[in-house]
N, C-alpha and C positions, 0 to 999 in steps of 0.2 A: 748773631743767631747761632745758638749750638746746633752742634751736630747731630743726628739722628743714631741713634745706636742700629749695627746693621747686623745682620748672620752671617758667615761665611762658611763654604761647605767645601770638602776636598771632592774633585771628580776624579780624579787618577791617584796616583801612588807617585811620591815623589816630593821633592824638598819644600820646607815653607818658605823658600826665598823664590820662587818660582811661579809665577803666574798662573802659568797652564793650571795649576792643582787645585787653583781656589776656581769656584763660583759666591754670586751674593746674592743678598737680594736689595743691594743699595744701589747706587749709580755710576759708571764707567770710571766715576774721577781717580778712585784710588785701586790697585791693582793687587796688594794684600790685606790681611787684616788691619783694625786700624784700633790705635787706644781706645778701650770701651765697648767694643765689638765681641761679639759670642762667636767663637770657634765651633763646629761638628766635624770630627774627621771621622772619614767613612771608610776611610783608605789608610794604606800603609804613609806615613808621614814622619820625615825625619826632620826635625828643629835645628837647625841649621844657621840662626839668625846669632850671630857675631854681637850685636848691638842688644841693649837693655830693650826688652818687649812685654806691652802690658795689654790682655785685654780682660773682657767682663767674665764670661764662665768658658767653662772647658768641654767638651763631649767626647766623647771617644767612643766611637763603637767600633773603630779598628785598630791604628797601632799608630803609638806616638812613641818616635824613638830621639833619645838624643844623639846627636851626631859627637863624631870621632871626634877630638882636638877641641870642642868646644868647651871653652873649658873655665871659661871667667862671663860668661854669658846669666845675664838674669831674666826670666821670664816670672812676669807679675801677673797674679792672678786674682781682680778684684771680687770677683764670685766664687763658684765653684767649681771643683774636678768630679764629673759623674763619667766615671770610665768603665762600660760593661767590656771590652776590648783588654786592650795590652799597653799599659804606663811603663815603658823601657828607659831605663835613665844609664844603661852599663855601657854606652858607646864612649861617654867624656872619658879621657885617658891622660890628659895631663897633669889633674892632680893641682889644678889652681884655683880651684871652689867654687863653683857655679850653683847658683840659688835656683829652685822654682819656691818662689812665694806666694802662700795660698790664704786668703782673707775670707770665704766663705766657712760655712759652719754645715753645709750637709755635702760632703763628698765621699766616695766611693772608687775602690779601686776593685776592678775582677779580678785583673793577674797584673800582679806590679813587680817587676824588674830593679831590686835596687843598685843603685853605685857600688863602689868597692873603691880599692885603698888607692886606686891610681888615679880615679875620677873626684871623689873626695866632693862629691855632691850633697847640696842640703834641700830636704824638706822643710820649708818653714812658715807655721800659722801665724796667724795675726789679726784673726779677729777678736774684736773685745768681748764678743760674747762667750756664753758658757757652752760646750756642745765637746763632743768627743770625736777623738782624730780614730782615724781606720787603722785596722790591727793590720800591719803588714809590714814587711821588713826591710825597714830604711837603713838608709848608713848614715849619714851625717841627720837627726832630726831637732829640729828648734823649736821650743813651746814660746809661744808671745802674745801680746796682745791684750794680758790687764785679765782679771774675772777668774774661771777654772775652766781649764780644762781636762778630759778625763778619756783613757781608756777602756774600751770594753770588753778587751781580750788580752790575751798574753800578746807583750809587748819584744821586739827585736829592733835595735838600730845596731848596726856592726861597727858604727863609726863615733861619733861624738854626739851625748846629748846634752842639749842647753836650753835649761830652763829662765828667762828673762825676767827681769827686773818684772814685782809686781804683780807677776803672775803666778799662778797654782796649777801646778799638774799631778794629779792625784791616781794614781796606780792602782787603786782599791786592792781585790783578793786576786789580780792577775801578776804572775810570772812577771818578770822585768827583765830580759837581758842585752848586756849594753856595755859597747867597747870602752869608755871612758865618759866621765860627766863632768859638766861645769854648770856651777848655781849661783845665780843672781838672784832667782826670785823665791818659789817656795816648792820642792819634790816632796808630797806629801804620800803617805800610803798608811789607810785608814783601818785596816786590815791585817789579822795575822798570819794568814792564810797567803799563799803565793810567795816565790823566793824573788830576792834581790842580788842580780850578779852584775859585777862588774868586771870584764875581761881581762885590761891593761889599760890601769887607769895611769896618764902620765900628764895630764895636763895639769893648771891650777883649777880646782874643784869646785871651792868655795870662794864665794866673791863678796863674802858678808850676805849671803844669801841662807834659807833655812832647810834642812830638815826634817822631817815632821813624821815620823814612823810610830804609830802605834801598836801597840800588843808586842806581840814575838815573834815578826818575820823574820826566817831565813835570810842575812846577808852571805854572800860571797864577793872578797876581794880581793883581787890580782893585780900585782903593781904599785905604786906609791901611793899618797893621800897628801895634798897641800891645801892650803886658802887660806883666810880670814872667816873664823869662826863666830866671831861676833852677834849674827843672825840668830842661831840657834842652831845645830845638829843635834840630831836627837834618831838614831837609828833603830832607834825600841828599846827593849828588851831579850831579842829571841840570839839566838847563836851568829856568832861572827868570826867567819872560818875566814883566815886569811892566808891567801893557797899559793905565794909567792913570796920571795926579800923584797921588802915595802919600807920607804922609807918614809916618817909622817913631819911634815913639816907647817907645822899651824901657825898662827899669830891670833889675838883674841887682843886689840886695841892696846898691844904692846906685849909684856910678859903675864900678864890673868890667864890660870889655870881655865882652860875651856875643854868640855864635855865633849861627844859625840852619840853617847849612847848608854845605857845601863847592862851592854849587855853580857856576852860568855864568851869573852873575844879568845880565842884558839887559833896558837899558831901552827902552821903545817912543818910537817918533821923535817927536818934539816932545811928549815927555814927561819931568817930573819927580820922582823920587825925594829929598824929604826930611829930615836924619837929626837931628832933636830930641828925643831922650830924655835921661836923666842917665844912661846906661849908651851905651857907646865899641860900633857895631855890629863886630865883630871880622870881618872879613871872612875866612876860610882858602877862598876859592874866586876867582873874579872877578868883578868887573864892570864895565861898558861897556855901547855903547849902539848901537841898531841905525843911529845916523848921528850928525853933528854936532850935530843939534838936541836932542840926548837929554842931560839934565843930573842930576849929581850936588848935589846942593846939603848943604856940611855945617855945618848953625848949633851944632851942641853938640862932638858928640865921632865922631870916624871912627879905628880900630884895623886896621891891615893885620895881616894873619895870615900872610902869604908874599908873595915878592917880585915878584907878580904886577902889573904895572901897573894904575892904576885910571881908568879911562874912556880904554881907549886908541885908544876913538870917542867924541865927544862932547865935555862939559864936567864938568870938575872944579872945584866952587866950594868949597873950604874958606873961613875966615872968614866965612861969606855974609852974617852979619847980625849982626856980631859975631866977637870973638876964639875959634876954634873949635879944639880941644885934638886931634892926629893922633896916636894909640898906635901901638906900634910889638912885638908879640908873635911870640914862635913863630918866633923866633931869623930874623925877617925885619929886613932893611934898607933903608934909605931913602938914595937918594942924588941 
C-alpha cells in the first residue's frame, strides 16, 4: 500500500532535524518530513539535514536558511519552490557543492539569498518541460532536463553556469551575466538586444555543446575560452570585447578550423589573446585591438575566414613560441 502524501508545517523557529518544529496533518509514525511530502515553513527554519532529502513542493512564507558547514548536502525538490518569505542559501561555507534540485516548472522567489564562492552552491532544474526559471541572483545555476528553458529578466549567476546535454536555454533580449559557463546542451539568445558578459571564465566551456546567438549582441569576456567546438558556436555577429589575457584553447574532432562567431572581436589595451588549442580558430568576423598594446599571439594554429585584416591595431605574433600553421578558408586570401 503506498503512502499517502502528507503536509508538514513549522510551528516554531528552529532546525529541520528537530521535531518540536514540524506539525502534520498525517500520523504520529514519522517525526519529520518524509519523501513526497509538501513542506510550509511559517517560521524561521534552518536546513540542517546532513543526508540527501527529497520531498514534493516547497512553501515558504518565512525564512529558509541553509546551515553553516553544510556543505555536500542535496535537497530534491520534486515540485515546486513558491517562496513569498526569504530563500537564504549563504550559510554553506565550505565550498563542497551542495545542490537544491528543483523539478517543478512554476516557482517563485521574493527575496533570494544566493551562495558565494565559499559555499559554492547550485540551483539546479530538471524538468523536462518548457517554462522559465525566476530572474534572481544565483551563484552556481544548472539548466536541465530536455525541452527549453527561458528567462524572463536579466539574468545573474556569480558562479558557474551549465547548461545540460539536450537541452536549450535561451536568454532572449535579457542581460546575461555570469562568472564562468560550461555547455553541453544548447545557450541560445535569439535577440540583439541585451549584453552577454562573462566575468572569469576558467573552466572547459564547451563540451561539444552549441551556441546559438543571433543578430549582434553585445559579448563581454574575461578569462580564457577552452572546449570541443564541434556542436556549433556561433556568438552572432555584434562586438566582442575581450577585457582580459585570455588564453583560447579549442579542439573541433581533431585539428578542423572551428568558428565561434562572425563577429568584431576587440582586444582590450595592453591585453592578450592566446591561440593554443589543436583546432585552427577560423576567424569569418574580425579582430584587432583597442590600440598598439593589444596582442594577438598565435602558438598553434590561426584560420582566416575572409579577407579581413588581422590586428589592424595592435600585434600580430604568429610563430610565437614555435612554428604556428595560418589556415586559409572560405575562399579568403592572403597576400
Amino acid at each position: 500500500m503506498l503512502r499517502s502524501r502528507n503536509i508538514w508545517y513549522t510551528v516554531a523557529d528552529g532546525n529541520w532535524s528537530d521535531p518540536a518544529v514540524w506539525m502534520s496533518n498525517g500520523t504520529k509514525r514519522h517525526l519529520l518530513p518524509q519523501p513526497g511530502d509538501d513542506v510550509v515553513v511559517n517560521h524561521k527554519l534552518t536546513y540542517n539535514n546532513v543526508n540527501n532529502q527529497t520531498i514534493n513542493n516547497l512553501f515558504v512564507n518565512g525564512s529558509f536558511l541553509w546551515a553553516a558547514g553544510l556543505n555536500q548536502a542535496h535537497l530534491f525538490i520534486n515540485g515546486n519552490v513558491q517562496c513569498t518569505g526569504t530563500f537564504d542559501l549563504s550559510g554553506s561555507n565550505g565550498g563542497g557543492g551542495a545542490f537544491v534540485t528543483i523539478n517543478g516548472v512554476n516557482n517563485f522567489f521574493a527575496n533570494f539569498v544566493t551562495g558565494n564562492g565559499t559555499s559554492n552552491i547550485t540551483i539546479h532544474y530538471t524538468s523536462p518541460f518548457n517554462f522559465a526559471i525566476p530572474a534572481v541572483n544565483y551563484y552556481n545555476l544548472q539548466i536541465g532536463g530536455g525541452n527549453i528553458k527561458s528567462t524572463g529578466a536579466d539574468l545573474s549567476a556569480s558562479g558557474l553556469l551549465t547548461v545540460d546535454a539536450a537541452t536549450i536555454f535561451e536568454l532572449g533580449a535579457f542581460n546575461a551575466t555570469i562568472n564562468d559557463v560550461n555547455i553541453s546542451g544548447t545557450l541560445s539568445k535569439n535577440s540583439s538586444k541585451g549584453t552577454f558578459t562573462v566575468n572569469n571564465a576558467s573552466t572547459t566551456n564547451f563540451n561539444a555543446g552549441t551556441v546559438n546567438f543571433t543578430g549582434s549582441p553585445i559579448i563581454n569576456w574575461s578569462g580564457s575560452m577552452s572546449g570541443d567546438l564541434r556542436g556549433g558556436v556561433n556568438f552572432g555577429t555584434g562586438t566582442f570585447n575581450i577585457l582580459t589575457d585570455s588564453t583560447w584553447t579549442f579542439s573541433s574532432g581533431g585539428n578542423i578550423p572551428a568558428r565561434i562567431g562572425s563577429n568584431n572581436f576587440l582586444i582590450a589595451s595592453g591585453k592578450t589573446v592566446t591561440l593554443n588549442g589543436i583546432a585552427a580558430w577560423l576567424n569569418t568576423g574580425t579582430v584587432t585591438g583597442v590600440d598598439g598594446t593589444s596582442n594577438l599571439n598565435v602558438v598553434t594554429h590561426y584560420a582566416y575566414g575572409n579577407n579581413n585584416a588581422v590586428m589592424a591595431t595592435g600585434v600580430f605574433n604568429y610563430n610565437f613560441s614555435g612554428t604556428s600553421t595560418i589556415w586559409v578558408a572560405n575562399n579568403a586570401s592572403v597576400s
